[in-house]
C-alpha positions as CSV (number, residue, x, y, z in Angstrom):
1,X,-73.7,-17.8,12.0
2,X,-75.3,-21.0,12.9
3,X,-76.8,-23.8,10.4
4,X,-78.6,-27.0,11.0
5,X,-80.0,-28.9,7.9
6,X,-79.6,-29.8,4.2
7,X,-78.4,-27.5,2.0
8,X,-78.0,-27.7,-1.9
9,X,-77.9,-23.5,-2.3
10,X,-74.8,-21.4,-1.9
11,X,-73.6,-20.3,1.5
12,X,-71.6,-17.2,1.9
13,X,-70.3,-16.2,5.1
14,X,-67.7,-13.7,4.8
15,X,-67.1,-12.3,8.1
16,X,-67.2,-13.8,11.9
17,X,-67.4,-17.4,13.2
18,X,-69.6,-20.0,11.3
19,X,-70.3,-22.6,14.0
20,X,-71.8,-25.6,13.9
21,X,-72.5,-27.5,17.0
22,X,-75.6,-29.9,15.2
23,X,-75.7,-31.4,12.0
24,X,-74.8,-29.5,8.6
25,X,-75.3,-31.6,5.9
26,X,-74.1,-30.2,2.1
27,X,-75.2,-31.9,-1.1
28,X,-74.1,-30.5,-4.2
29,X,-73.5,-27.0,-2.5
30,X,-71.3,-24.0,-2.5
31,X,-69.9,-22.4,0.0
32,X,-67.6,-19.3,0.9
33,X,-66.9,-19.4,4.9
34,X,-64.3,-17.3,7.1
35,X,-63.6,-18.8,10.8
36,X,-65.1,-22.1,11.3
37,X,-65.8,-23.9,14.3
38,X,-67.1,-27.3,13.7
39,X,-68.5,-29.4,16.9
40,X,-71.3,-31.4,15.2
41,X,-71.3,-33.4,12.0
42,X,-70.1,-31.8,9.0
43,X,-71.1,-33.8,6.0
44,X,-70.5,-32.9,2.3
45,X,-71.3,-34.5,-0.7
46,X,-70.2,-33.5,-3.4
47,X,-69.5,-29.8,-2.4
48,X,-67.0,-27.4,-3.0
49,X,-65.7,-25.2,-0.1
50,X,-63.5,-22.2,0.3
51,X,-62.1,-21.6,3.8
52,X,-60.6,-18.0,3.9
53,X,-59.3,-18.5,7.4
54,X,-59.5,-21.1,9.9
55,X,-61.8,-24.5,10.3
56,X,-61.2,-25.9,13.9
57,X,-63.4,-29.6,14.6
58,X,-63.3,-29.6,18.2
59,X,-63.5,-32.9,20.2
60,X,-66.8,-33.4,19.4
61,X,-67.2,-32.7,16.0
62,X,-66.6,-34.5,12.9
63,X,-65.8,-34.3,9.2
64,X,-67.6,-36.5,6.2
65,X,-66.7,-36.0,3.1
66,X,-67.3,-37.9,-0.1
67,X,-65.8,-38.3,-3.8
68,X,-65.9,-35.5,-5.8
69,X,-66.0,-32.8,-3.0
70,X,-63.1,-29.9,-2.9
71,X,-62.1,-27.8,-0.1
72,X,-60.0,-25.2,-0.9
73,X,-57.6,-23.0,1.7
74,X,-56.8,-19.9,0.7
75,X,-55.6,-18.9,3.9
76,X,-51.7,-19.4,3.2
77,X,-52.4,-22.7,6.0
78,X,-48.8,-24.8,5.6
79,X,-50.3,-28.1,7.2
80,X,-53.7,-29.4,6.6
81,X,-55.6,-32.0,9.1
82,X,-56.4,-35.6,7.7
83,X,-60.1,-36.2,7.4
């Protein structure tokens, strides 16, 4: 699944590879995702986001996230990246 754009609605993606290779911008969103690959801009604010599995930024990509946003790992992950 690929997303460009501003989303306030839930997302929900509960199987395969979400990848974003433009600009994903969440405001005051929901969202459920599996495997993530991230090599645009992901930008959140505030949102609150369950990873089931992993979320990969490649070289290109970046994370932006803002006060009040939560992002929750449920997949038994021991270390977590700094964003």
């Amino acid at each position: 699944m690929t997303l460009s754009g501003v989303y306030s609605s839930p997302i929900y993606n509960t199987g395969g590879t979400f990848t974003n290779a433009g600009t994903l911008n969440l405001v005051s969103s929901i969202g459920t995702f599996n495997t993530v690959v991230n090599s645009g801009a992901w930008i959140t604010d505030p949102t609150t986001l369950i990873f089931t599995n992993t979320f990969t930024v490649t070289p290109s990509g970046y994370v932006s996230m803002a006060a009040g946003d939560l992002y929750v790992f449920t997949n038994g992950a021991t270390t977590a990246g700094s964003f």
